[in-house]
LONU-916249 format. One record per residue (C-alpha): residue in one letter; chain; x negated, y negated, z negated. Coordinates in pm, 1 decimal. Each point is the difference from the previous one (the first is absolute). Layout:
<vexkols>
VEXKOL residuo cadena       xx       yy       zz
VEXKOL       A      A        X        Y        Z
...
</vexkols>
This chain:
<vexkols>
VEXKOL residuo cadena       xx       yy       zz
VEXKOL       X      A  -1489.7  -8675.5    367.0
VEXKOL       X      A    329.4      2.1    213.2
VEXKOL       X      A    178.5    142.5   -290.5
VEXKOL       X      A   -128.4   -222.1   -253.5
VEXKOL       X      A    107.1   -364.8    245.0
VEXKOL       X      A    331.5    177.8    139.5
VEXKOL       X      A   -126.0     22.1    374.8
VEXKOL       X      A    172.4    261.9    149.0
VEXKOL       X      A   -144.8    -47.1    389.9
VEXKOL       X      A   -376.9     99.7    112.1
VEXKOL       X      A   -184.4   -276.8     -9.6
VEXKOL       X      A   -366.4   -227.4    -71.2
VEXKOL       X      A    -41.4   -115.6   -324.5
VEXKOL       X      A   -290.1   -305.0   -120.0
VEXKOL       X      A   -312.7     98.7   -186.7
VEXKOL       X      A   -206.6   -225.7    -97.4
VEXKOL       X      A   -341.4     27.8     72.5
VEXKOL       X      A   -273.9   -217.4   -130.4
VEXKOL       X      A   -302.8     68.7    266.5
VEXKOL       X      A    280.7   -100.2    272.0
VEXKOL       X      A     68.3   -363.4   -206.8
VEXKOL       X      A   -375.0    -12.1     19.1
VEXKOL       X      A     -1.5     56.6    393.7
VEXKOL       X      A    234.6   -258.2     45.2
VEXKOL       X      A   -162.3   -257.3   -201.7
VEXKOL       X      A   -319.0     74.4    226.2
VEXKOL       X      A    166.2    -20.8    318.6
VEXKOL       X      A    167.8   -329.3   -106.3
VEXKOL       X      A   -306.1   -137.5   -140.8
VEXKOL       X      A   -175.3    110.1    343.0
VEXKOL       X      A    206.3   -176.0    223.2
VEXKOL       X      A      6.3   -330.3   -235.2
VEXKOL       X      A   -390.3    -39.0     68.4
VEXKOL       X      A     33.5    115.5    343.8
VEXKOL       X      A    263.1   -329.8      0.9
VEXKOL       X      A   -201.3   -225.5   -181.6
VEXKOL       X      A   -320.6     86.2    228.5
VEXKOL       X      A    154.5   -106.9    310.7
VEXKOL       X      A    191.0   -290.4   -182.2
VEXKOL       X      A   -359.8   -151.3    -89.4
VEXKOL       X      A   -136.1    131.5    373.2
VEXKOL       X      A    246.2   -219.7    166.2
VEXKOL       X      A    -53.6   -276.0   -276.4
VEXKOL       X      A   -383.9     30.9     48.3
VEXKOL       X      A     51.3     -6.7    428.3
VEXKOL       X      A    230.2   -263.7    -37.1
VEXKOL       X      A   -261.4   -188.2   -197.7
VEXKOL       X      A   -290.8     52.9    266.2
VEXKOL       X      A    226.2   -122.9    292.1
VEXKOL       X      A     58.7   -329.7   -128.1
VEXKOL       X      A   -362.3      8.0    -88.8
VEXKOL       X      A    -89.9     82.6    289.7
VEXKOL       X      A    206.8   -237.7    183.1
VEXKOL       X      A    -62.0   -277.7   -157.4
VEXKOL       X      A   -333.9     12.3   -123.8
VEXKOL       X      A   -147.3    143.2    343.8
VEXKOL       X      A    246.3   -148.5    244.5
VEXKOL       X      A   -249.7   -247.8     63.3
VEXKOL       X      A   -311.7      3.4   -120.3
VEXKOL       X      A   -106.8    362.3     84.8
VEXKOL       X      A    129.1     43.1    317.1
VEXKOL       X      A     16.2   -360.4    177.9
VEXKOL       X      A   -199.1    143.4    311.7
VEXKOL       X      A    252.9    280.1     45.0
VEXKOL       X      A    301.5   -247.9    -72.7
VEXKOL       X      A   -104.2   -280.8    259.7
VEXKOL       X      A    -72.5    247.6    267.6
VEXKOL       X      A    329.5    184.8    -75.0
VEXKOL       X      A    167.5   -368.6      4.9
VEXKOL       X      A   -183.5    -92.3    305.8
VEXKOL       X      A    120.4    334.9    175.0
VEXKOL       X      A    374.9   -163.9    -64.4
VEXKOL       X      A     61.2    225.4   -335.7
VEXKOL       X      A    260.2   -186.3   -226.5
VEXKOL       X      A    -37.3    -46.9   -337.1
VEXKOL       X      A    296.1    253.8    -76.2
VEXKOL       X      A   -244.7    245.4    210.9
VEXKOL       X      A   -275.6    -21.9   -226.0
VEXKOL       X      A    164.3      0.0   -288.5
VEXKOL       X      A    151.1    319.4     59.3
VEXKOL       X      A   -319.9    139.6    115.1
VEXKOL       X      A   -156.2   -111.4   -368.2
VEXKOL       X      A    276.6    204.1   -162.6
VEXKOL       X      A     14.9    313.6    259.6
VEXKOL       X      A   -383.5     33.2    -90.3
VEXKOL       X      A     73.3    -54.3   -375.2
VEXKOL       X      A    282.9    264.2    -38.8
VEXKOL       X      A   -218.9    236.5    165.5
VEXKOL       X      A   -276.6    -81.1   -219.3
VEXKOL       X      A    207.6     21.8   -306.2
VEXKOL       X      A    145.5    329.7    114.2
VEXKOL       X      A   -328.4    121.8     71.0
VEXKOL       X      A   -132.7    -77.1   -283.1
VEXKOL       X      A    323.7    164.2   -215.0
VEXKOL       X      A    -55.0    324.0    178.3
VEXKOL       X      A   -373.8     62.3    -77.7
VEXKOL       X      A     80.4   -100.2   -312.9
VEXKOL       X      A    287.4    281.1    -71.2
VEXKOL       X      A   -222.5    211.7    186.8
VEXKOL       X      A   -319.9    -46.6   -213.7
VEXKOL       X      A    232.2    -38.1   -346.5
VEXKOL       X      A     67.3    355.8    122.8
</vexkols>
């Protein structure tokens, strides 16, 4: 083959190989779900915080807010708290379900 392309040096040449096209193709197509999963996670978490924060800011847990306010607790405070406990729910709830997609 060096003879017939005029290469006089040692060195690698390019064959192509089909089943190694088809590994690639996998591996790209892998990591495109893998992207898209965690794209709509963050889209679905996102979605539950605001839910959560304004649909059970205060209705669900008034008692806990008033006695937090009473305490001295800003409203900065507990809104933080509301989306500290969210995240953690959300990530939670990503992980068991990576884990139990398998």
């Amino acid at each position: 083959m060096r003879m017939r392309h005029h290469v006089r040096r040692r060195g690698r040449f390019f064959h192509f190989q089909p089943a190694g096209l088809a590994n690639t193709a996998f591996f790209v197509i892998g990591v495109l779900t893998i992207f898209l999963g965690y794209r709509s996670h963050l889209a679905a978490g996102r979605r539950d915080r605001n839910h959560e924060h304004y649909a059970g800011l205060g209705y669900e847990r008034t008692r806990e807010i008033g006695l937090r306010k009473a305490v001295g607790a800003r409203n900065r405070d507990i809104m933080v708290q509301f989306l500290v406990e969210s995240l953690i729910l959300s990530l939670l709830g990503g992980v068991m379900a990576f884990c139990w997609a398998g």
